[in-house]
PDB file of the backbone (N, CA, C, O) and the ligand in Angstrom, with CONECT records:
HET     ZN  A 101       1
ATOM      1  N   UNK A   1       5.049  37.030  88.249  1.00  0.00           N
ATOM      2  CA  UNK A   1       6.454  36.774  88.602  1.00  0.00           C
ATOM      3  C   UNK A   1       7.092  35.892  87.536  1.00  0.00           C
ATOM      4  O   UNK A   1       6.560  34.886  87.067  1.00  0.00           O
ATOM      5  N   UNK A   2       8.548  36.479  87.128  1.00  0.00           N
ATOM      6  CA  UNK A   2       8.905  35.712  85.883  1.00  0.00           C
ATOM      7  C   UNK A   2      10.190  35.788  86.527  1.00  0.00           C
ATOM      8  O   UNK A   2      10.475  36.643  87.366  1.00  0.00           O
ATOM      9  N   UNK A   3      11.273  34.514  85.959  1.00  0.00           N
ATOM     10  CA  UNK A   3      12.576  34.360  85.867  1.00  0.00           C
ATOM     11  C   UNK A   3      13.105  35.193  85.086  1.00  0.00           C
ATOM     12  O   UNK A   3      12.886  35.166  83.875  1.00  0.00           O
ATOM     13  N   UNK A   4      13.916  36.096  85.683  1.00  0.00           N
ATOM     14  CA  UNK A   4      14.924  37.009  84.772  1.00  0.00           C
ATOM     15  C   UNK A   4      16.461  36.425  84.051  1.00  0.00           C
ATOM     16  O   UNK A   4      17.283  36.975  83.318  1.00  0.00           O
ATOM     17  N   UNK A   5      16.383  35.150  84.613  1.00  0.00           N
ATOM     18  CA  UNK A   5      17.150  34.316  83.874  1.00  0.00           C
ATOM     19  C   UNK A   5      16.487  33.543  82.053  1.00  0.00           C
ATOM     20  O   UNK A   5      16.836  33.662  80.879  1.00  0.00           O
ATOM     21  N   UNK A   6      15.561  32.894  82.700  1.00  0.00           N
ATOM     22  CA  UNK A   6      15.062  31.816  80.907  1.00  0.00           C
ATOM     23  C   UNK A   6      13.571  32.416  81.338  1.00  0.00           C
ATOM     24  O   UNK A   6      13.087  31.316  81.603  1.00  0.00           O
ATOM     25  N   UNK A   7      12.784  33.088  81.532  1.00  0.00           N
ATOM     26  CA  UNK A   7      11.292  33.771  81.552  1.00  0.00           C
ATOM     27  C   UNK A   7      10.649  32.208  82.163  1.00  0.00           C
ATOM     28  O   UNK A   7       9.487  31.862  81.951  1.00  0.00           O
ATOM     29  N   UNK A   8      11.414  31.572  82.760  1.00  0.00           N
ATOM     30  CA  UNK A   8      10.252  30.861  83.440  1.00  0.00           C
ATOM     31  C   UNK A   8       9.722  31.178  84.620  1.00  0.00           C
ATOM     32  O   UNK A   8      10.213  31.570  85.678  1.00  0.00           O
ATOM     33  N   UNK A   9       8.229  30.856  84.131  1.00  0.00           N
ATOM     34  CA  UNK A   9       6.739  30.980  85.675  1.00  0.00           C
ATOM     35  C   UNK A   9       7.117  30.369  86.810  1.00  0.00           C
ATOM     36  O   UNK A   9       7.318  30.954  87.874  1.00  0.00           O
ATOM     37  N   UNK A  10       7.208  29.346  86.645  1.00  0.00           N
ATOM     38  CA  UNK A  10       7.887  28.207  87.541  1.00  0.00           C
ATOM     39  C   UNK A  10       8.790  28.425  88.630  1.00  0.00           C
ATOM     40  O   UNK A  10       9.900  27.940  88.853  1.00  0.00           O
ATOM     41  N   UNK A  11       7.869  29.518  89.468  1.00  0.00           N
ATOM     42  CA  UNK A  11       8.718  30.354  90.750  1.00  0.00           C
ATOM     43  C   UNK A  11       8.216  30.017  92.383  1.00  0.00           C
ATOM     44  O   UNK A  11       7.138  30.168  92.958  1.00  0.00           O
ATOM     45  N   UNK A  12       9.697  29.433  92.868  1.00  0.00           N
ATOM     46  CA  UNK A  12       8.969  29.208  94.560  1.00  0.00           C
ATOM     47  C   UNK A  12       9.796  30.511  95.290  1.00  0.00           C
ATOM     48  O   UNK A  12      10.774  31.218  95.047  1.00  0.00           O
ATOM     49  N   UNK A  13       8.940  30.384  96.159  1.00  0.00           N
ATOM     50  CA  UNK A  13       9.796  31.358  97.389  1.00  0.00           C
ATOM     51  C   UNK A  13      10.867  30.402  97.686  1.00  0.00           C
ATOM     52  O   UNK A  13      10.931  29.245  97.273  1.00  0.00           O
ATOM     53  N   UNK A  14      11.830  31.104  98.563  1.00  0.00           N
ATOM     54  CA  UNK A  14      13.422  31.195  98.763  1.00  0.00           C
ATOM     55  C   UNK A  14      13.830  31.763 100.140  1.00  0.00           C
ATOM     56  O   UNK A  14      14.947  32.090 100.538  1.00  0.00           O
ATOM     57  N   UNK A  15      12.819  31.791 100.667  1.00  0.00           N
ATOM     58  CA  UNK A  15      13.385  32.420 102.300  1.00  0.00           C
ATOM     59  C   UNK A  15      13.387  34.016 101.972  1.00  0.00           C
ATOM     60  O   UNK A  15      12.968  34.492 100.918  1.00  0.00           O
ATOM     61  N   UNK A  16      13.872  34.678 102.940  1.00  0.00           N
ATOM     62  CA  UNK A  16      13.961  36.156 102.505  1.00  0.00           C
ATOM     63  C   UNK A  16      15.567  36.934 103.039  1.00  0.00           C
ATOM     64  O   UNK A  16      16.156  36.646 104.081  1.00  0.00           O
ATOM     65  N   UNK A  17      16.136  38.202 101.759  1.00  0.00           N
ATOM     66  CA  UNK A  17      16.941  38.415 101.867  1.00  0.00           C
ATOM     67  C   UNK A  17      16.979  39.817 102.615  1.00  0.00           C
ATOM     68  O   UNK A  17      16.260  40.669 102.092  1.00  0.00           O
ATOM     69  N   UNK A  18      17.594  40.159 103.596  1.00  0.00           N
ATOM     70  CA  UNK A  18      16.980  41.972 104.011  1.00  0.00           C
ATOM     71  C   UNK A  18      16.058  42.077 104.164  1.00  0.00           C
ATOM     72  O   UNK A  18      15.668  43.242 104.080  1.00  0.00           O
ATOM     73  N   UNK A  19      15.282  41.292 104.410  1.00  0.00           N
ATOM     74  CA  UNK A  19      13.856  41.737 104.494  1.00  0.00           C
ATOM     75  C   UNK A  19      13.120  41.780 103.264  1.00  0.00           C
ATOM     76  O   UNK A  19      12.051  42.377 103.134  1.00  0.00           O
ATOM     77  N   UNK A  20      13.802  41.034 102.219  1.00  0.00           N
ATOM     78  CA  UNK A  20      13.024  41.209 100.946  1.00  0.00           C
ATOM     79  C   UNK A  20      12.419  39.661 100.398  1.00  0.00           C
ATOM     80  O   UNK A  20      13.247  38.751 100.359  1.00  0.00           O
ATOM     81  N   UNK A  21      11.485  39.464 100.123  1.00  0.00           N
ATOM     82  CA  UNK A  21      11.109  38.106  99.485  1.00  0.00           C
ATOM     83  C   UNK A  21      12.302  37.407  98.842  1.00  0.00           C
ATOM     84  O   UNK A  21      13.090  38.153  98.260  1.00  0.00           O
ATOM     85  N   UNK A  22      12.514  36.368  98.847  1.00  0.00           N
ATOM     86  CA  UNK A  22      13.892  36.082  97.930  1.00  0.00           C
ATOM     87  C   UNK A  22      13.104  34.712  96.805  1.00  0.00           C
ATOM     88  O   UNK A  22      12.128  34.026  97.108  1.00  0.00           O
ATOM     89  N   UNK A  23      13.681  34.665  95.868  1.00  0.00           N
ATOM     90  CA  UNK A  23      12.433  33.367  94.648  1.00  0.00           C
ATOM     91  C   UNK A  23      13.729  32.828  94.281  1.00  0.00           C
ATOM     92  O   UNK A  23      14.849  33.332  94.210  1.00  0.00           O
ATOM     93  N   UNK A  24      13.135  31.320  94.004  1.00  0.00           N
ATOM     94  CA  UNK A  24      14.004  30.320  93.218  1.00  0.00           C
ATOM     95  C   UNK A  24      13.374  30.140  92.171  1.00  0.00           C
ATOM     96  O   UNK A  24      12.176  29.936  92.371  1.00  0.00           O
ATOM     97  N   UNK A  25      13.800  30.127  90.763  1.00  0.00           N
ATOM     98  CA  UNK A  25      13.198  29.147  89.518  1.00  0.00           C
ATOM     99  C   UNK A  25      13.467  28.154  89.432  1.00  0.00           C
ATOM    100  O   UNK A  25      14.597  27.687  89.292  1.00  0.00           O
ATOM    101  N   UNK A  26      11.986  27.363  89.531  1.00  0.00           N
ATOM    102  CA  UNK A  26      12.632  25.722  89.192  1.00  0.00           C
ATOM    103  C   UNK A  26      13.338  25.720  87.733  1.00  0.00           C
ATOM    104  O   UNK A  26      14.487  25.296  87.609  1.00  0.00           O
ATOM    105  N   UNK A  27      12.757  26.106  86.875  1.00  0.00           N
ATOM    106  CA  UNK A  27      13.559  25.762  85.841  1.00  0.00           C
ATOM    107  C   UNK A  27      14.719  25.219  85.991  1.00  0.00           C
ATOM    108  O   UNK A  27      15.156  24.070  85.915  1.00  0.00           O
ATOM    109  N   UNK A  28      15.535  27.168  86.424  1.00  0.00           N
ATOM    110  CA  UNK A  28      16.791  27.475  85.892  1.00  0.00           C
ATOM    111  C   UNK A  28      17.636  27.125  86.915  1.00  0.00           C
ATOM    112  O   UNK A  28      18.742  26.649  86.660  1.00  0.00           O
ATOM    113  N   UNK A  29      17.171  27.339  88.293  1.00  0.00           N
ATOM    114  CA  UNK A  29      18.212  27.995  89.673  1.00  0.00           C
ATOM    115  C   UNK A  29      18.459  29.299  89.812  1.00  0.00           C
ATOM    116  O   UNK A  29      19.316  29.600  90.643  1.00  0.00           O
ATOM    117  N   UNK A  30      18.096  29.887  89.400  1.00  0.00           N
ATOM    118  CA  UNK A  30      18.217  31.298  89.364  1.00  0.00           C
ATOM    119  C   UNK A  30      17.558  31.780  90.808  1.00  0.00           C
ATOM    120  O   UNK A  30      16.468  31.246  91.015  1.00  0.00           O
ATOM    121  N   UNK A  31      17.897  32.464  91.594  1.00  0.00           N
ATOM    122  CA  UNK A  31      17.542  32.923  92.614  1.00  0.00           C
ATOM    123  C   UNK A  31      17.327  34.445  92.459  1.00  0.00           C
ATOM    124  O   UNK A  31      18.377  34.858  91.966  1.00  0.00           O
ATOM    125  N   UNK A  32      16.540  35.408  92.625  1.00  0.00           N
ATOM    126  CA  UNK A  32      15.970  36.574  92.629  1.00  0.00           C
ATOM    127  C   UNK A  32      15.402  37.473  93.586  1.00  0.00           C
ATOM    128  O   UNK A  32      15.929  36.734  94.418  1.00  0.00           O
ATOM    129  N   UNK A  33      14.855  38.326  94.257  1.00  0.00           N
ATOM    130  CA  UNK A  33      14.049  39.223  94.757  1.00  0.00           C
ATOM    131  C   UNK A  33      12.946  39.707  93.787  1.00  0.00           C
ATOM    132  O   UNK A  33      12.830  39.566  92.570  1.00  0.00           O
ATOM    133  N   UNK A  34      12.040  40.430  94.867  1.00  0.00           N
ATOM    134  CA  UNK A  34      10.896  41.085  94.436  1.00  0.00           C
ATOM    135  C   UNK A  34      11.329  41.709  93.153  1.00  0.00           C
ATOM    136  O   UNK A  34      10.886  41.355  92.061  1.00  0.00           O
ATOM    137  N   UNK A  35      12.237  42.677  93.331  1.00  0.00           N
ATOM    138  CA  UNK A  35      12.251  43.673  92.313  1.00  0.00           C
ATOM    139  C   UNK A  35      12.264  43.200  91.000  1.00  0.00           C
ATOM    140  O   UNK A  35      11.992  44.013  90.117  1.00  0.00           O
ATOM    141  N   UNK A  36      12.496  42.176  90.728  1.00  0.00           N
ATOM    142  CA  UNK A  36      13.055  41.563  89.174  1.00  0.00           C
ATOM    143  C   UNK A  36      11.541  41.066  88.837  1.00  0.00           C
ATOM    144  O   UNK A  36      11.045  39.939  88.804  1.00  0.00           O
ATOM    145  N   UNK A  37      10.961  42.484  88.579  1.00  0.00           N
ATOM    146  CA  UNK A  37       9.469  42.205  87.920  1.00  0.00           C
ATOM    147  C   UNK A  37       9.892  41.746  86.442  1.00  0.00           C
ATOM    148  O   UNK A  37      11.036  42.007  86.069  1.00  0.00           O
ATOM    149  N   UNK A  38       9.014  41.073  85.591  1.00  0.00           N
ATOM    150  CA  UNK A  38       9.303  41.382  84.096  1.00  0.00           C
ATOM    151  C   UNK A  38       9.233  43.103  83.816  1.00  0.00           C
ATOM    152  O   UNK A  38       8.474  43.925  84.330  1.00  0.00           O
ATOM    153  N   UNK A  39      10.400  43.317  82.733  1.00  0.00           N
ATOM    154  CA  UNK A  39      10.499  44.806  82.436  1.00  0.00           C
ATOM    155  C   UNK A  39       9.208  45.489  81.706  1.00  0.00           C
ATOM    156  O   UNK A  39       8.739  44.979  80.689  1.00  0.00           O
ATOM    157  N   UNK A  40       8.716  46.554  82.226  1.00  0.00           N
ATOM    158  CA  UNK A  40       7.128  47.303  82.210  1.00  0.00           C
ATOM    159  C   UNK A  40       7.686  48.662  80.987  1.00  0.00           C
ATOM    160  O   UNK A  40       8.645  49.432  80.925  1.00  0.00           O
ATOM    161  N   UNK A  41       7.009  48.506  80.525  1.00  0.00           N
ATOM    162  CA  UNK A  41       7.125  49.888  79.884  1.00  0.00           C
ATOM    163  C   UNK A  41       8.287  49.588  77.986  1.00  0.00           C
ATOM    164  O   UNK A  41       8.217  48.435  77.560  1.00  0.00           O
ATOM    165  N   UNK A  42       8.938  50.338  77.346  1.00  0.00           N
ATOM    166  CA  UNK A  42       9.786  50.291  76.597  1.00  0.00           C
ATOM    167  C   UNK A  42      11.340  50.337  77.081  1.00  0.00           C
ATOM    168  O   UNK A  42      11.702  50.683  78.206  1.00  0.00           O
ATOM    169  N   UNK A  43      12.178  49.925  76.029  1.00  0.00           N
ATOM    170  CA  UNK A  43      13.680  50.279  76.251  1.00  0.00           C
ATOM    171  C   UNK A  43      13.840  51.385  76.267  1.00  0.00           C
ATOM    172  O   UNK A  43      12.764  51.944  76.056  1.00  0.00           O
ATOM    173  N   UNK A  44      14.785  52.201  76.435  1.00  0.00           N
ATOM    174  CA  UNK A  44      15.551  53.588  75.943  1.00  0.00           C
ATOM    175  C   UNK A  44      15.924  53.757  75.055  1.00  0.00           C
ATOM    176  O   UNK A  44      16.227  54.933  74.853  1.00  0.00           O
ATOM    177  N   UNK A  45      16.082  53.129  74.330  1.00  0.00           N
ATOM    178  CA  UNK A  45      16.596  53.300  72.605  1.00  0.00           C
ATOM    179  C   UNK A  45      15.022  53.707  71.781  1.00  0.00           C
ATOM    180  O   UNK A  45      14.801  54.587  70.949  1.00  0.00           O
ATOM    181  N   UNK A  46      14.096  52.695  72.383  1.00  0.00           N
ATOM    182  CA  UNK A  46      12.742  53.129  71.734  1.00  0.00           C
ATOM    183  C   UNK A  46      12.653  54.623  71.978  1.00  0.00           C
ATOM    184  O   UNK A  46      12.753  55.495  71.114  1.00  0.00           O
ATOM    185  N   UNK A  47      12.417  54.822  73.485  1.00  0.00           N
ATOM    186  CA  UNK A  47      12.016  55.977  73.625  1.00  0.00           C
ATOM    187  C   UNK A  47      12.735  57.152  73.090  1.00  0.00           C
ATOM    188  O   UNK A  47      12.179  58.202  72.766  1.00  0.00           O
ATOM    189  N   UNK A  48      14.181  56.884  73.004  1.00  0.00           N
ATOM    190  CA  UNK A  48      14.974  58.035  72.070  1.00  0.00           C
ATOM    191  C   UNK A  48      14.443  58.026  70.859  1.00  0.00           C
ATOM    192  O   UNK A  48      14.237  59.149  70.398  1.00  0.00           O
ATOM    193  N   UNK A  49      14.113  56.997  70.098  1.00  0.00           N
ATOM    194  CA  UNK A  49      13.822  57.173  68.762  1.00  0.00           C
ATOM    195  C   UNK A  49      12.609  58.100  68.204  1.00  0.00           C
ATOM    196  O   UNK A  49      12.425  58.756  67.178  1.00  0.00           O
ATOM    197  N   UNK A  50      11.598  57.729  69.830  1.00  0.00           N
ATOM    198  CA  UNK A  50      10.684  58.512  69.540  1.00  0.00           C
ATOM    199  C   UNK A  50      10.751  60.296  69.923  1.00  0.00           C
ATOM    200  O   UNK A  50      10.216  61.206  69.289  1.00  0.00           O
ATOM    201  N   UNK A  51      11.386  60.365  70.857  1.00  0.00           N
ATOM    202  CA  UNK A  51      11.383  61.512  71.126  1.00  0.00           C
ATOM    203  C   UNK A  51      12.286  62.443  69.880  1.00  0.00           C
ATOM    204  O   UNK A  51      12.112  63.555  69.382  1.00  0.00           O
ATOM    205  N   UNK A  52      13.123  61.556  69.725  1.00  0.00           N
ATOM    206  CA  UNK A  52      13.631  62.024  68.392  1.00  0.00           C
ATOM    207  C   UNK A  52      13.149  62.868  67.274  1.00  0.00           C
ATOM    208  O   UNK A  52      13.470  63.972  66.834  1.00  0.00           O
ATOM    209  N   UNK A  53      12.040  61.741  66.889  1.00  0.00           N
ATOM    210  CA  UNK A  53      11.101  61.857  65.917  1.00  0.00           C
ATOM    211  C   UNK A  53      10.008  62.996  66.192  1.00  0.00           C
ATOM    212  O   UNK A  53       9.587  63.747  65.312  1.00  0.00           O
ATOM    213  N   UNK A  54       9.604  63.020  67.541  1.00  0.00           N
ATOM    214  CA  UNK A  54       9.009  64.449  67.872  1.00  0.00           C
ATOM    215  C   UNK A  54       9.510  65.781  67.261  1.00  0.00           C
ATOM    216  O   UNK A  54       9.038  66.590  66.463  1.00  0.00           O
ATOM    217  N   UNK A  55      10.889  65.652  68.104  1.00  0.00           N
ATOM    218  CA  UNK A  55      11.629  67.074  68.007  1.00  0.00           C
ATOM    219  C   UNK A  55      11.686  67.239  66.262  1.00  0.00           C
ATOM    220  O   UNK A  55      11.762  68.361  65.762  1.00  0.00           O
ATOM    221  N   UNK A  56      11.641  66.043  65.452  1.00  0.00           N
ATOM    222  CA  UNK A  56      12.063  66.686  64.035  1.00  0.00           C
ATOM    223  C   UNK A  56      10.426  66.914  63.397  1.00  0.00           C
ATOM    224  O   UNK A  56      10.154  66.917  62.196  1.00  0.00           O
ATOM    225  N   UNK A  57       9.594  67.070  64.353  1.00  0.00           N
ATOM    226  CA  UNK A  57       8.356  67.251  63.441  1.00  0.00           C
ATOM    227  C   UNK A  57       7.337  66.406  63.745  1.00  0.00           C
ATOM    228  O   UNK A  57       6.254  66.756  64.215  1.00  0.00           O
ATOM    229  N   UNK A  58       7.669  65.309  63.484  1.00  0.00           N
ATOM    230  CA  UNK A  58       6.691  64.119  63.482  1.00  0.00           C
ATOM    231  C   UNK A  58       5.423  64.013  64.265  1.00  0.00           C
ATOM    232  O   UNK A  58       5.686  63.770  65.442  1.00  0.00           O
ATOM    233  N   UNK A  59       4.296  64.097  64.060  1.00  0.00           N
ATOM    234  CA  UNK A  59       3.706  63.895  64.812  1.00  0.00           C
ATOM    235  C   UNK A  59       3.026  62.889  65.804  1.00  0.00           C
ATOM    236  O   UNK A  59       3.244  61.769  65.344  1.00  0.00           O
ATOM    237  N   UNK A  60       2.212  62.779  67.101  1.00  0.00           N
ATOM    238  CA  UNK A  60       2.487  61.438  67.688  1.00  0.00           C
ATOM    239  C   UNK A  60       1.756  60.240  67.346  1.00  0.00           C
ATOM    240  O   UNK A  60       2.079  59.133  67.775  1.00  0.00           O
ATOM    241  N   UNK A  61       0.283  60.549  66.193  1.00  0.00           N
ATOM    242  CA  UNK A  61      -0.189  59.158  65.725  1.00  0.00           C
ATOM    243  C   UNK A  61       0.648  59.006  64.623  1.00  0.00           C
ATOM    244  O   UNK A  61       0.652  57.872  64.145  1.00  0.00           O
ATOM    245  N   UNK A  62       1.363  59.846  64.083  1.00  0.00           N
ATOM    246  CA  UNK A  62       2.285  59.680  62.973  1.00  0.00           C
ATOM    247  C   UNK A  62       3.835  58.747  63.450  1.00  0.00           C
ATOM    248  O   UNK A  62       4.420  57.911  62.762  1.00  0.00           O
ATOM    249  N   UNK A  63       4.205  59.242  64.852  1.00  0.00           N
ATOM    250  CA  UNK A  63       5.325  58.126  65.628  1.00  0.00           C
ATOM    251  C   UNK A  63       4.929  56.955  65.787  1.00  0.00           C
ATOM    252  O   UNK A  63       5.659  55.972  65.661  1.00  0.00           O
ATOM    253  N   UNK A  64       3.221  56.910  66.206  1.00  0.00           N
ATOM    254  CA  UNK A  64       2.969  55.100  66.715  1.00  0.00           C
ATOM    255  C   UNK A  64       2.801  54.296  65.537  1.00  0.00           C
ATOM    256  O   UNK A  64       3.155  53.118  65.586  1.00  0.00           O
ATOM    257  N   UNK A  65       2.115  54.961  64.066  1.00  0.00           N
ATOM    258  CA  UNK A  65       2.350  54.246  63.295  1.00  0.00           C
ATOM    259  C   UNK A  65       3.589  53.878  62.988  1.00  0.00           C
ATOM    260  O   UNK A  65       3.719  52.798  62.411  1.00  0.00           O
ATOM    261  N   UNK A  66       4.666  54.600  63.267  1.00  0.00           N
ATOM    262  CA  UNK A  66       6.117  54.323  62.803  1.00  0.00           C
ATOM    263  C   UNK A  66       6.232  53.009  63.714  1.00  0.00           C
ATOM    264  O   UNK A  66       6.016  51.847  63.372  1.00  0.00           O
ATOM    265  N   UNK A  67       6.616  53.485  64.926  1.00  0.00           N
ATOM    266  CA  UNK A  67       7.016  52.646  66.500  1.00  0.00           C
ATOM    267  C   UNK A  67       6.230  51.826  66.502  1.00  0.00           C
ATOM    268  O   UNK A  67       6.841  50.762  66.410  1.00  0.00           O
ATOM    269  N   UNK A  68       4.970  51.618  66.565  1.00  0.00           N
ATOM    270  CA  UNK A  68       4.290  51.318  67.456  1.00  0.00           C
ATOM    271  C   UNK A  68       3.702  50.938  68.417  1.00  0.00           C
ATOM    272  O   UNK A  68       2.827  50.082  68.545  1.00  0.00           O
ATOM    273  N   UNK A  69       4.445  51.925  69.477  1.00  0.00           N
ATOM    274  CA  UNK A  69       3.952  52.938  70.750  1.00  0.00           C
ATOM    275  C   UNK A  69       2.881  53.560  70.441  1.00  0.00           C
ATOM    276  O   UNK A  69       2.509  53.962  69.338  1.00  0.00           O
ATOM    277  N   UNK A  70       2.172  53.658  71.906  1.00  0.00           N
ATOM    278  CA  UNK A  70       0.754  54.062  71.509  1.00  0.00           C
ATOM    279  C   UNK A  70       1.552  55.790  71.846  1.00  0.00           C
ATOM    280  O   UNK A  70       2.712  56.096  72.119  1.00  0.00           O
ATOM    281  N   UNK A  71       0.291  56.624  71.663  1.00  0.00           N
ATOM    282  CA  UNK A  71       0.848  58.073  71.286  1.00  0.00           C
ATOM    283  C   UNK A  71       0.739  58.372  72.706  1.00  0.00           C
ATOM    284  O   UNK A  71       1.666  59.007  73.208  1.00  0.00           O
ATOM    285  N   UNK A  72      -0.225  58.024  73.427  1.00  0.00           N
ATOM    286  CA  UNK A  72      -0.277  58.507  74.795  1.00  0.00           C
ATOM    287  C   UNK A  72       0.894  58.388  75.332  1.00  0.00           C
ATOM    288  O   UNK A  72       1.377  59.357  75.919  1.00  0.00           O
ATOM    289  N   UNK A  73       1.642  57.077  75.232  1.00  0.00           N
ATOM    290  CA  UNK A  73       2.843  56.222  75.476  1.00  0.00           C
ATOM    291  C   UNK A  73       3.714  57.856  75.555  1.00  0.00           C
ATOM    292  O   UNK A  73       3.762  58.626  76.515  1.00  0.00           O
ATOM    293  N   UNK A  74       4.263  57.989  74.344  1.00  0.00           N
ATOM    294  CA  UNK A  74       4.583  58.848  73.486  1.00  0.00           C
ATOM    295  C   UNK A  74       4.631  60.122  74.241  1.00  0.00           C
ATOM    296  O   UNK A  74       5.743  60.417  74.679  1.00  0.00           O
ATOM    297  N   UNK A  75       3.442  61.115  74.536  1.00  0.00           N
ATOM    298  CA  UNK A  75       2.843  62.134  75.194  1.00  0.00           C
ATOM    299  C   UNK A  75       3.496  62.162  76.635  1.00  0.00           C
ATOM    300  O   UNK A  75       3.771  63.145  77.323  1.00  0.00           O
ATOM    301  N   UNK A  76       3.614  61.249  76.820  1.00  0.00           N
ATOM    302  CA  UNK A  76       3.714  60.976  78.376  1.00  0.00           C
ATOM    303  C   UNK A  76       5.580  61.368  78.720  1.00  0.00           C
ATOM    304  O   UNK A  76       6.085  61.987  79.656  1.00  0.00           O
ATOM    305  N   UNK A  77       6.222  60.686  77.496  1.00  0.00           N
ATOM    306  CA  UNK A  77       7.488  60.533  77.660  1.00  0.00           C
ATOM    307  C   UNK A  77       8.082  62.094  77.143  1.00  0.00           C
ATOM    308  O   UNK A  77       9.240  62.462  77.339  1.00  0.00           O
ATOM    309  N   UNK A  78       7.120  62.840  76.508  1.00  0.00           N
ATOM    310  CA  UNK A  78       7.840  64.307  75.734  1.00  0.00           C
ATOM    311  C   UNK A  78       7.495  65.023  76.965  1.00  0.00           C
ATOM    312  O   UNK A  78       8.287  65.929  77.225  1.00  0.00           O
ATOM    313  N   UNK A  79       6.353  64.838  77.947  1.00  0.00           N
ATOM    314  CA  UNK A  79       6.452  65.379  78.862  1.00  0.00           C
ATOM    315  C   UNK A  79       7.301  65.557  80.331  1.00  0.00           C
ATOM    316  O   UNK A  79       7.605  66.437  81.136  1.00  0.00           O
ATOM    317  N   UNK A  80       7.447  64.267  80.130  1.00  0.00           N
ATOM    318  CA  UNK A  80       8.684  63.435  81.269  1.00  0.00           C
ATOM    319  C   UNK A  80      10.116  64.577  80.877  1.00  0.00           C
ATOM    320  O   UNK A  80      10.544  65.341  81.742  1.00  0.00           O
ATOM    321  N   UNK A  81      10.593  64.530  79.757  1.00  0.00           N
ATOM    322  CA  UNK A  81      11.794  65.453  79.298  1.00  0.00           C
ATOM    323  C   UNK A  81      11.420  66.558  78.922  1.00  0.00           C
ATOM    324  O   UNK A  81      12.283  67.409  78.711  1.00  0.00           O
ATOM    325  N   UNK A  82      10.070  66.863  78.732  1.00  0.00           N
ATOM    326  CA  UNK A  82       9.986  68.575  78.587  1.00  0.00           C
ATOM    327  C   UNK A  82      10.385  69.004  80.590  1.00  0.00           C
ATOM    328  O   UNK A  82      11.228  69.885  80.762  1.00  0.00           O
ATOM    329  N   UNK A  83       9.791  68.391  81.794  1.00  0.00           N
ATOM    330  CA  UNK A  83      10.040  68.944  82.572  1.00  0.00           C
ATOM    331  C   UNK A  83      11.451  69.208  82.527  1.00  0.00           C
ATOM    332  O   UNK A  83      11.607  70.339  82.988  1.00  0.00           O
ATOM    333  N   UNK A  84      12.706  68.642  82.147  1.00  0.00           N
ATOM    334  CA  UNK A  84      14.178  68.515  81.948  1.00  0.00           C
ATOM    335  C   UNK A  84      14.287  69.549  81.391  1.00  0.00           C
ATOM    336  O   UNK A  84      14.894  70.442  81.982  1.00  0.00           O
ATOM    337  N   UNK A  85      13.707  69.818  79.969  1.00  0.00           N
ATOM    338  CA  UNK A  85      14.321  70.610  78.700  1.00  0.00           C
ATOM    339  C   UNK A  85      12.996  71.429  78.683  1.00  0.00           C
ATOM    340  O   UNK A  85      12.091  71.144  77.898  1.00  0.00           O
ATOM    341  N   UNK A  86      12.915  72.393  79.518  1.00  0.00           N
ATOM    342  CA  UNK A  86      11.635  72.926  78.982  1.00  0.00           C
ATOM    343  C   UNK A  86      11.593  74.229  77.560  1.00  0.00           C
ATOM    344  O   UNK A  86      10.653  74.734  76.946  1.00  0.00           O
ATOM    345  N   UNK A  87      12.772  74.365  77.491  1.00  0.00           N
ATOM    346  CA  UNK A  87      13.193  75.134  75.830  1.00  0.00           C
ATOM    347  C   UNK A  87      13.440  74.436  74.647  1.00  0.00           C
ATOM    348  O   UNK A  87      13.392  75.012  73.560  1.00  0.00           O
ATOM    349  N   UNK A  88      13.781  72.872  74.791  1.00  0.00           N
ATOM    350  CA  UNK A  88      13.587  71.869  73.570  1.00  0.00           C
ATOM    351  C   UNK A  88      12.587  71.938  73.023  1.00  0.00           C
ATOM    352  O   UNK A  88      12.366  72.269  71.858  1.00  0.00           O
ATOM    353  N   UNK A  89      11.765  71.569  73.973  1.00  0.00           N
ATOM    354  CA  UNK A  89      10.421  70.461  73.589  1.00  0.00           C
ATOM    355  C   UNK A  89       8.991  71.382  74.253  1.00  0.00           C
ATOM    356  O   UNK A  89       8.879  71.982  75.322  1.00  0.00           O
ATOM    357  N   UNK A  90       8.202  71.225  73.340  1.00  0.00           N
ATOM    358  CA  UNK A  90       7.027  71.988  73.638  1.00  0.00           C
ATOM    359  C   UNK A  90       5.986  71.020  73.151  1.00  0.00           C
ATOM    360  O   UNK A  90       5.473  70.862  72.043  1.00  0.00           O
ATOM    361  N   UNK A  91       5.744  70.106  74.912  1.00  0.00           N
ATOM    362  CA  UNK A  91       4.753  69.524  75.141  1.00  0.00           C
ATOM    363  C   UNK A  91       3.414  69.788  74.905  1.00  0.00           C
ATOM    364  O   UNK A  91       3.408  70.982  74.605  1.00  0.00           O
ATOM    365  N   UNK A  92       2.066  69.302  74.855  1.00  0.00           N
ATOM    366  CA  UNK A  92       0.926  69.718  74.669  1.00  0.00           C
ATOM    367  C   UNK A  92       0.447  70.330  73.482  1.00  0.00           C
ATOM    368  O   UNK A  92      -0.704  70.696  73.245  1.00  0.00           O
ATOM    369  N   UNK A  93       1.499  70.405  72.730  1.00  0.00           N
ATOM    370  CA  UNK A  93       1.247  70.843  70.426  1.00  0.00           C
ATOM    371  C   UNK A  93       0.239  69.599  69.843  1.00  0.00           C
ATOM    372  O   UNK A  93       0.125  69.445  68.627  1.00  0.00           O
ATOM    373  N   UNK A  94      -0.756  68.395  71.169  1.00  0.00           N
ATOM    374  CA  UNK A  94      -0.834  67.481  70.396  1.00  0.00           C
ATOM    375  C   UNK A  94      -1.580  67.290  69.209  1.00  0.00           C
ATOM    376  O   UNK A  94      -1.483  66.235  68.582  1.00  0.00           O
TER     377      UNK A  94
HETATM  378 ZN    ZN A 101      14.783  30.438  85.272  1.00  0.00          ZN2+
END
């Protein structure tokens, strides 16, 4: 559990909102819910860049050396938008 305000640890419970855990940071004051995990995964700009880089060729240990995103990373996300675009992108060329 992290502050989505200044990344501070330094988190008490807060009573609950809806039925949802509610957190205070000592730090900051920042008050929160469950959901405000630290962000998992990449931005969207990464992942465009990479998928990008797919469609023009690139291949995917050839993207993570670029990015570096692991290729599975990578694999996972051409598949995510091949279900979308299944005439773009032709998943599984790995
Ligand atoms: Zn804080």
């Amino acid at each position: 559990m992290q502050c989505p305000e200044c990344g501070g640890t330094h988190i008490r419970k807060n009573g609950k909102k809806k039925g949802k855990q509610n957190h205070i940071c000592v730090a900051c004051g920042r008050q929160f819910i469950d959901r405000y995990e630290p962000q998992r995964g990449y931005p969207d700009d990464v992942k465009r860049n990479c998928l990008r880089q797919y469609v023009n060729g690139t291949g995917f240990r050839a993207i993570e050396r670029i990015t570096g995103v692991h290729h599975t990373t990578i694999i996972t996300w051409v598949k995510q938008v091949g279900e979308l675009l299944p005439d773009a992108y032709a998943p599984g060329r790995c």
